[in-house]
C-alpha positions in Angstrom: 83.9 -110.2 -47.1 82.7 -113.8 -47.9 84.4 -116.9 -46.8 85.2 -118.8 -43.9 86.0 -117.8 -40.4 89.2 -119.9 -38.5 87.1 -119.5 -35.2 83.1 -118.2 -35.9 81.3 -117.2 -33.1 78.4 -119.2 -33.5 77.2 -122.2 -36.3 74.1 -123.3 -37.3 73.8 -127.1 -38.4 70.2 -127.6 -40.1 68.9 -129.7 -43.3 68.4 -128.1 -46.2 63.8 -128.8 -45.8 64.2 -127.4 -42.4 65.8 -124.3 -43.5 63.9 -123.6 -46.5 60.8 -124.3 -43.9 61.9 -122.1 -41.5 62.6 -119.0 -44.4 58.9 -119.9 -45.7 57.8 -119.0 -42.2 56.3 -122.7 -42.2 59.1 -123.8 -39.0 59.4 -121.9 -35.8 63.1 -121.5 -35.7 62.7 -122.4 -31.3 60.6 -125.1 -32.0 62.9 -126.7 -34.8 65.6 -126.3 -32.0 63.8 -127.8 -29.2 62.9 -130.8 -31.7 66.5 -131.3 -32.4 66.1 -129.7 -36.3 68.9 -127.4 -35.7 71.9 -127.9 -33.8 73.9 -125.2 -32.1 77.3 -124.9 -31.3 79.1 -121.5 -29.6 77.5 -118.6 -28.8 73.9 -119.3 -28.2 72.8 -115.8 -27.6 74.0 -114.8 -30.8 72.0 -117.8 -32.3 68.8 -116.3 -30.1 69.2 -113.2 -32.2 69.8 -114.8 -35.3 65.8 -115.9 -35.2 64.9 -112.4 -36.8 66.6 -113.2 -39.8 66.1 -117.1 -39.9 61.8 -116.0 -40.2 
């Protein structure tokens, strides 16, 4: 079902060059975090296993 979520477990704040980097396999999703690329807020294993669809 698409749409929003009142309370998702997990969101994913990035720019649109990093993301498109990071599905061209030219941006390490860790290394865009660690560099402050992406921001995280919630559940940050979730986000951990989100890094096999984000490459």
């Amino acid at each position: 079902e698409e749409g929003q979520t009142a309370t998702p477990n997990v969101t994913l704040s990035m720019s649109a060059p990093d993301f498109l980097a990071m599905a061209n396999g030219q941006l390490n999703p860790v290394s865009a975090f660690m560099q402050g690329k992406i921001r995280v807020t919630g559940d940050m294993g979730l986000a951990m296993r989100l890094q096999s669809i984000l490459t």
